[in-house]
DSSP file (Angstrom, degrees, kcal/mol; ACC not computed):
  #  RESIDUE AA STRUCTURE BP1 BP2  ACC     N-H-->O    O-->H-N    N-H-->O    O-->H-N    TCO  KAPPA ALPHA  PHI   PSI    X-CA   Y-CA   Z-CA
    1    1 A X    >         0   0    0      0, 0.0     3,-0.7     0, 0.0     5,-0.1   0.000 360.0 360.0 360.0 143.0  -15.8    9.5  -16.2
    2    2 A X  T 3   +     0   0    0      1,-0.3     4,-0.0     3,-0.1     3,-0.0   0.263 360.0  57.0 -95.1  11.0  -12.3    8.8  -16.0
    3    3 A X  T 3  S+     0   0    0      2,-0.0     2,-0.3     0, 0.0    -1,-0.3  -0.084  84.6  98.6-123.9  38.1  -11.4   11.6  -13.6
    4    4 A X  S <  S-     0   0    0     -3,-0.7     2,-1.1     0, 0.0     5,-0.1  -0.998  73.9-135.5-156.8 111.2  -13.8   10.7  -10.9
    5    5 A X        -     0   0    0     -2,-0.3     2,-0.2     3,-0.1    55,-0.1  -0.733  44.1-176.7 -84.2 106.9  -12.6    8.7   -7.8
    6    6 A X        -     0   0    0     -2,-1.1    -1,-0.0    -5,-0.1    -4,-0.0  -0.333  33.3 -98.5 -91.9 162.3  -15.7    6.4   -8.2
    7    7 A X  S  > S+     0   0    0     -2,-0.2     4,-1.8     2,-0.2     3,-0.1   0.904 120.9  49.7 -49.8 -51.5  -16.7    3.5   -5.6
    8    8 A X  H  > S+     0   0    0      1,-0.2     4,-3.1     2,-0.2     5,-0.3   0.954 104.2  52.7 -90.4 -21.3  -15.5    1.0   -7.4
    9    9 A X  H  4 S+     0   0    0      1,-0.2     4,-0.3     2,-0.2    -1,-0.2   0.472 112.3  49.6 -67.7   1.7  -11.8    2.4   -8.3
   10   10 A X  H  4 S+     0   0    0     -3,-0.1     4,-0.3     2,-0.1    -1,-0.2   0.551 112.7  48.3 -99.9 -16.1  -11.2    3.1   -4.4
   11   11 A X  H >X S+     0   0    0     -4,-1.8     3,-2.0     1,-0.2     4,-1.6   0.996 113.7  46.4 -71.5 -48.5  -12.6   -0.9   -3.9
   12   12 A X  H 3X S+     0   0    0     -4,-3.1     4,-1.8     2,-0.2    -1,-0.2   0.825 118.3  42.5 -42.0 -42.2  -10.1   -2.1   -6.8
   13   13 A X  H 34 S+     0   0    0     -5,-0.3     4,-0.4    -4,-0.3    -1,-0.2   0.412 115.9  51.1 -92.0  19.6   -7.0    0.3   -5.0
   14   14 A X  H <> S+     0   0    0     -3,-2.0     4,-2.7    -4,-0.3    -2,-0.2   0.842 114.9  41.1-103.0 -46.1   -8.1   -1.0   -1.5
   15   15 A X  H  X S+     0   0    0     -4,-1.6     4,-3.5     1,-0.3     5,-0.4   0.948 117.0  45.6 -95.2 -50.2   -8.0   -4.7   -2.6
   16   16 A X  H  X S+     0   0    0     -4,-1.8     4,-1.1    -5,-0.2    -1,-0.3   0.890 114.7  50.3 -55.0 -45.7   -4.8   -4.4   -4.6
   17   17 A X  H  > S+     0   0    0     -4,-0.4     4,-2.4     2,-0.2     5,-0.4   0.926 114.7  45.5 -65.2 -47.1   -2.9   -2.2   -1.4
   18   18 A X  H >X S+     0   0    0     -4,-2.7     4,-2.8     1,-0.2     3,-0.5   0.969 114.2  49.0 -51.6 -46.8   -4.1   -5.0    1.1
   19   19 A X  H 3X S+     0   0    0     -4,-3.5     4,-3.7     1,-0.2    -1,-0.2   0.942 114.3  42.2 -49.5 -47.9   -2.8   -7.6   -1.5
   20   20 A X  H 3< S+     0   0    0     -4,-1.1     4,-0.4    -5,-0.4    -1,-0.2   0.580 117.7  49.7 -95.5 -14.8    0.5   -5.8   -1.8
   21   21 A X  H XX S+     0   0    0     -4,-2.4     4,-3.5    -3,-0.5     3,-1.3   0.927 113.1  47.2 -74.3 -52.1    0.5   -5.2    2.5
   22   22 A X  H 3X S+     0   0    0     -4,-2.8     4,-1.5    -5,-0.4    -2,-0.2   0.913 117.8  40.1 -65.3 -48.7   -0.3   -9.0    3.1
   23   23 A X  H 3X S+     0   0    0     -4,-3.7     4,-0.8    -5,-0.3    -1,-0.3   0.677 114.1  51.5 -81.3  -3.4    2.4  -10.0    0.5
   24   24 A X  H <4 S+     0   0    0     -3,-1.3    -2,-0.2    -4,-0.4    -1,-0.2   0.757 117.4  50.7-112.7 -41.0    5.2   -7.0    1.8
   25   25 A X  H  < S+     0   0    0     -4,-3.5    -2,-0.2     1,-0.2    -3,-0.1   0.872 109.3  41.2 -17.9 -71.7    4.3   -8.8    5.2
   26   26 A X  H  < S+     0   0    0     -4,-1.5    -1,-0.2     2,-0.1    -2,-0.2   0.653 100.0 108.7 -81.3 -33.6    4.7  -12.3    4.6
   27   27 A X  S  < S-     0   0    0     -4,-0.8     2,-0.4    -5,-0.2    58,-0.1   0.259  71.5-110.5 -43.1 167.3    8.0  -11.5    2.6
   28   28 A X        -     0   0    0     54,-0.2     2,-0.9    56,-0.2    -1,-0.2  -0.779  29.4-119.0 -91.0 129.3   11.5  -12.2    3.4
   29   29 A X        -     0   0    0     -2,-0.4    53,-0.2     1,-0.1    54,-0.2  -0.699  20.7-169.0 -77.7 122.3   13.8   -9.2    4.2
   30   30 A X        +     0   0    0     51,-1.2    52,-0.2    52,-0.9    -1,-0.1   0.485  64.3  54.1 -78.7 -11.2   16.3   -9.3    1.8
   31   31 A X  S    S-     0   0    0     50,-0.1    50,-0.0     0, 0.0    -2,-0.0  -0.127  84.2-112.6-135.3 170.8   18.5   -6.6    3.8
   32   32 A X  S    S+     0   0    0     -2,-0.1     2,-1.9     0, 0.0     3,-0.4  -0.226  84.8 108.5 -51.6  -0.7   19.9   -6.0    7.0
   33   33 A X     >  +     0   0    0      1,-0.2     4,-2.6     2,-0.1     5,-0.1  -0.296  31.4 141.8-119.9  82.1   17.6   -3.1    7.5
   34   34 A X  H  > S+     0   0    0     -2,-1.9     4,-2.2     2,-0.2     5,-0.3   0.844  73.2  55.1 -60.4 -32.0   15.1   -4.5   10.2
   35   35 A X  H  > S+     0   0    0     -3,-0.4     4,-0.8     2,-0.2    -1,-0.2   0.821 110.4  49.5 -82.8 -33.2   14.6   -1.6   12.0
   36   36 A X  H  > S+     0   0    0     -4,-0.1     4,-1.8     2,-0.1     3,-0.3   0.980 108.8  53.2 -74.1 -57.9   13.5    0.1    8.4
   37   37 A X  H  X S+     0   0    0     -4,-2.6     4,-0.7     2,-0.2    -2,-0.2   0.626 103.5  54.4 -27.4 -39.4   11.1   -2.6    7.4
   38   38 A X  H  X S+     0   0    0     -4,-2.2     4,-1.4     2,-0.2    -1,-0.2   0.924 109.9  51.5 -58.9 -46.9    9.3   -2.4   10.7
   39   39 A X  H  X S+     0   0    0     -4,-0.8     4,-4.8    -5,-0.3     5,-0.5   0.950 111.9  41.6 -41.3 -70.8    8.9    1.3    9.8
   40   40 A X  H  X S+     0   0    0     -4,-1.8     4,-1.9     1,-0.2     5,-0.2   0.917 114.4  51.8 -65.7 -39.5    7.5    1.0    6.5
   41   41 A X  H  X S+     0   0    0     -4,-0.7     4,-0.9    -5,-0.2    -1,-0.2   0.844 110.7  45.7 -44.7 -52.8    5.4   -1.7    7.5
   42   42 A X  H  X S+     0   0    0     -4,-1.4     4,-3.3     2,-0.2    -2,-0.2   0.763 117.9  46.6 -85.4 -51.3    3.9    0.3   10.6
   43   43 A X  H  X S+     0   0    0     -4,-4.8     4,-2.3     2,-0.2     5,-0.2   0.995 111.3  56.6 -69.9 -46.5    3.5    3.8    7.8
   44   44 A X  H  X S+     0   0    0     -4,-1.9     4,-0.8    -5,-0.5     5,-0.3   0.896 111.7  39.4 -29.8 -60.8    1.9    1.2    5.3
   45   45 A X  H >X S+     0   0    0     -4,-0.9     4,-2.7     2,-0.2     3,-2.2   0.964 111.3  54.7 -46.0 -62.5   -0.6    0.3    7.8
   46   46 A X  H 3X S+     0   0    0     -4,-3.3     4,-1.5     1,-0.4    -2,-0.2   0.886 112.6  43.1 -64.4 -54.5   -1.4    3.7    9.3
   47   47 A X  H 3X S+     0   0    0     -4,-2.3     4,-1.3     1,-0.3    -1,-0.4   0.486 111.0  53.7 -94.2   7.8   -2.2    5.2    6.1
   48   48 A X  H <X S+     0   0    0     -3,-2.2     4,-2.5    -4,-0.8    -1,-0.3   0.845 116.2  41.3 -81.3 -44.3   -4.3    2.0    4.8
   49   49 A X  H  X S+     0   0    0     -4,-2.7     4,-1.3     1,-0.3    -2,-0.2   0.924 109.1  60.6 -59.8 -32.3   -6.5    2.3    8.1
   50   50 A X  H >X S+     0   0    0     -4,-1.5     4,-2.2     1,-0.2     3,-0.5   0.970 111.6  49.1 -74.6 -48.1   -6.3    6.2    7.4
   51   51 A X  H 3X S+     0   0    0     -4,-1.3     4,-0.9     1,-0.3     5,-0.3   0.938 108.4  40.2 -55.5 -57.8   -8.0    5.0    4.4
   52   52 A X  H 3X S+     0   0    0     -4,-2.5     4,-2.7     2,-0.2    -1,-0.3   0.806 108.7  65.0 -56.7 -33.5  -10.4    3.2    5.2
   53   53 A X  H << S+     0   0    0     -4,-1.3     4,-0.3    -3,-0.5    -2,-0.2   0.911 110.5  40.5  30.3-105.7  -11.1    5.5    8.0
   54   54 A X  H  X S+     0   0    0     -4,-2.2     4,-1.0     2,-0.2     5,-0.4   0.416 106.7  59.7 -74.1  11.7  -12.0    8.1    5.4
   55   55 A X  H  < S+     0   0    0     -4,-0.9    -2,-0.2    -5,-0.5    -1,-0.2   0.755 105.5  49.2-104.7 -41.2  -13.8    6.0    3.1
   56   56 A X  T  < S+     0   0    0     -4,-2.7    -2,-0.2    -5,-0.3    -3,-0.1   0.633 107.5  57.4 -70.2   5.5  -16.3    5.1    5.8
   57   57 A X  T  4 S-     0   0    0     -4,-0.3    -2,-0.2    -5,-0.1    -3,-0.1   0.892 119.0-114.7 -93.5 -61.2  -16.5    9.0    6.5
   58   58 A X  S  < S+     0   0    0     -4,-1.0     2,-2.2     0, 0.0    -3,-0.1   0.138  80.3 125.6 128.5 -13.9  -17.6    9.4    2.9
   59   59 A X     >  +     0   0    0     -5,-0.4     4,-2.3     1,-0.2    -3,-0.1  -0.545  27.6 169.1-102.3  87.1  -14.6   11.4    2.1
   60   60 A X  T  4  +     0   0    0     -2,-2.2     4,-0.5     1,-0.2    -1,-0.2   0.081  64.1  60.6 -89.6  39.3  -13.4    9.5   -0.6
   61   61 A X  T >> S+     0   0    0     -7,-0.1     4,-2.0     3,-0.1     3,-0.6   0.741 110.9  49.4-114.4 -67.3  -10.4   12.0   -2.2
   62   62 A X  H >> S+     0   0    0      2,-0.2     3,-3.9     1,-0.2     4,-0.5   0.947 108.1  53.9 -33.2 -92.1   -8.8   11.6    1.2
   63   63 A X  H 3X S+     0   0    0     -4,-2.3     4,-1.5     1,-0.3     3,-0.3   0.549 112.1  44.0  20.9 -77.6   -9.4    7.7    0.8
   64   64 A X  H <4 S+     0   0    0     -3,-0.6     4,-0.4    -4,-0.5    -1,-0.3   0.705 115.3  44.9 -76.5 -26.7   -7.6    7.7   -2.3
   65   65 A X  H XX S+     0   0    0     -3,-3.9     4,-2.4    -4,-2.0     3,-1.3   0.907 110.3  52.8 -63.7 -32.6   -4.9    9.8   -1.2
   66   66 A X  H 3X S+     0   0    0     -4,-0.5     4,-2.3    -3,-0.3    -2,-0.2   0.863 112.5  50.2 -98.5 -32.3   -4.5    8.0    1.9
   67   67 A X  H 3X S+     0   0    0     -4,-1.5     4,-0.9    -5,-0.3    -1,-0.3   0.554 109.2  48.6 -60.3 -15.5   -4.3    4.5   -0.4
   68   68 A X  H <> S+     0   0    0     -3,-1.3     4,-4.5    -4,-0.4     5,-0.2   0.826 107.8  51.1-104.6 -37.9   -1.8    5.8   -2.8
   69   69 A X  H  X S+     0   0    0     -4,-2.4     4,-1.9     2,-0.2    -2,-0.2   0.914 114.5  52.0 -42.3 -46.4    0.8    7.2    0.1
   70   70 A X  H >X S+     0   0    0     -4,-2.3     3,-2.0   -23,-0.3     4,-0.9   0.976 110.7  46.4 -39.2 -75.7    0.2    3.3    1.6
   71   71 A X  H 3X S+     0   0    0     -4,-0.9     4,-3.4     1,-0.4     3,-0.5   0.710 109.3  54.5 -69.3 -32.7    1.1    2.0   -1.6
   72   72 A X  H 3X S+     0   0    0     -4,-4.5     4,-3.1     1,-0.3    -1,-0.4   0.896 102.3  53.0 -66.8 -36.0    4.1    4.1   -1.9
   73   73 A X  H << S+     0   0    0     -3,-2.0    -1,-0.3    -4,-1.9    -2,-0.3   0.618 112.3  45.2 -83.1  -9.0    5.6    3.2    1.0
   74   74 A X  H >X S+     0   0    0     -4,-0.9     3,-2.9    -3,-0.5     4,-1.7   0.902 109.9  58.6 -51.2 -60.7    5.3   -1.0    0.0
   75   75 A X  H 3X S+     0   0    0     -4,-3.4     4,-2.0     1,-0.3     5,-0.3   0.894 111.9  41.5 -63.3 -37.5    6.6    0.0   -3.8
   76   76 A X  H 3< S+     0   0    0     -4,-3.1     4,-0.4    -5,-0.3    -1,-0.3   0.743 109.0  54.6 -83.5  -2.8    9.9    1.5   -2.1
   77   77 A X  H <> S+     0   0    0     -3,-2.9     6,-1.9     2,-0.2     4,-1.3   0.720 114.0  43.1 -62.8 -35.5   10.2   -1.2    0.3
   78   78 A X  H  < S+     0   0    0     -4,-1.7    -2,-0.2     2,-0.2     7,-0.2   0.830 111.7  56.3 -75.1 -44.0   10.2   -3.5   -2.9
   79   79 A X  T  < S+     0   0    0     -4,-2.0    -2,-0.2     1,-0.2    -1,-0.2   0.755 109.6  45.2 -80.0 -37.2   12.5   -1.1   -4.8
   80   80 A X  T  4 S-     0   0    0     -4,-0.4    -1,-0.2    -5,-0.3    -2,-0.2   0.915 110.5-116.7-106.0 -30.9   15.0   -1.4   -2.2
   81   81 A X  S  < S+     0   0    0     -4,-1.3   -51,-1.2     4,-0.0    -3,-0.2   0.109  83.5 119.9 140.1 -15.5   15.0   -5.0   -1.7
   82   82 A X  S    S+     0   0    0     -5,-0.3   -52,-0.9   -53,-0.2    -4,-0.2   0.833  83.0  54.6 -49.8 -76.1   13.6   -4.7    2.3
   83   83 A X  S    S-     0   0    0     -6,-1.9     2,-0.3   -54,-0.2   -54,-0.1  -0.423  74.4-153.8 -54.4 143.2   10.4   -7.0    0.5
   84   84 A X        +     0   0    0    -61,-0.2     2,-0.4   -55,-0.1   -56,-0.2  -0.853  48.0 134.2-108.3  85.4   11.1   -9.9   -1.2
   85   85 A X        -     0   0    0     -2,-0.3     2,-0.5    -7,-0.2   -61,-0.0  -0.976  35.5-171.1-127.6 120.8    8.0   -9.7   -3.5
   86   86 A X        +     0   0    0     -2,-0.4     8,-0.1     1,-0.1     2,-0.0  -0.802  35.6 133.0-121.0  85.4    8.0  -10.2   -7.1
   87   87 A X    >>  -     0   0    0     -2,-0.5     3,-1.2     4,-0.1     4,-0.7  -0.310  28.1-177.3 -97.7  34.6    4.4   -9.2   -8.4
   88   88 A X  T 34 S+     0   0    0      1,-0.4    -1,-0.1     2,-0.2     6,-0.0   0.504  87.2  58.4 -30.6 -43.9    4.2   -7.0  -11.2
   89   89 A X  T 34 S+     0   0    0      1,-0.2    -1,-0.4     3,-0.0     3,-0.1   0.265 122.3  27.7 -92.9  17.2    0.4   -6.7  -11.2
   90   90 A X  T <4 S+     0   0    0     -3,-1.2     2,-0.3     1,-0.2    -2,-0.2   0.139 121.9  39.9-148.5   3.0    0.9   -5.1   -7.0
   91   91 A X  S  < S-     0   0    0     -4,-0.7    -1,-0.2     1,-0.1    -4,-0.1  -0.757  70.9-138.9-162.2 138.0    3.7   -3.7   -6.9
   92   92 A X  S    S+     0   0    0     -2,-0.3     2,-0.4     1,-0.1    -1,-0.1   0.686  84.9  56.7 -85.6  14.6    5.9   -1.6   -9.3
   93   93 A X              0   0    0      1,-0.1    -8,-0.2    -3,-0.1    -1,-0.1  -0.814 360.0 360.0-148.4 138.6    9.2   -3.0   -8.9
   94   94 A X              0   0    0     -2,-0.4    -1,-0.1    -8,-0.1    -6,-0.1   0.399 360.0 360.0-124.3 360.0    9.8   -6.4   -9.5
């Protein structure tokens, strides 16, 4: 069912947010705004561990929530330029 946070659609958005951590990581700041990049880096984190976290708990709706807030706070890091990451397939702006 397509409305059903199954096992393997939280492994696919765990593997895709790590991908898209590791590369917002490795990246070049493109900006002056270190002090924002750390930030976003550090919220990125928390809420992938929060995920993982609640995905060994069993409470995988958390999980997935906890995975898409992560993810949000890379895609606007990328949007604003803080990442230098050009990925289409991990991150939506490229």
């Amino acid at each position: 069912m397509k409305n059903l946070i199954t096992k393997e659609k939280l492994l696919k958005y765990f593997e895709i947010t790590g991908k898209a951590l590791s590369a917002a990581k490795k990246s070049p700041n493109r900006t002056s705004l270190s002090m924002e990049r750390k930030e976003i880096l550090q919220m990125a984190e928390s809420y992938y561990s929060d995920a993982k976290h609640y995905y060994d708990k069993g409470d995988w709706v958390t999980a997935f929530a906890s995975l898409n807030y992560a993810h949000g706070w890379l895609d606007a890091g990328a949007r604003l330029g803080i990442f230098d990451v050009h990925n289409s397939e991990i991150f939506s702006a490229d």
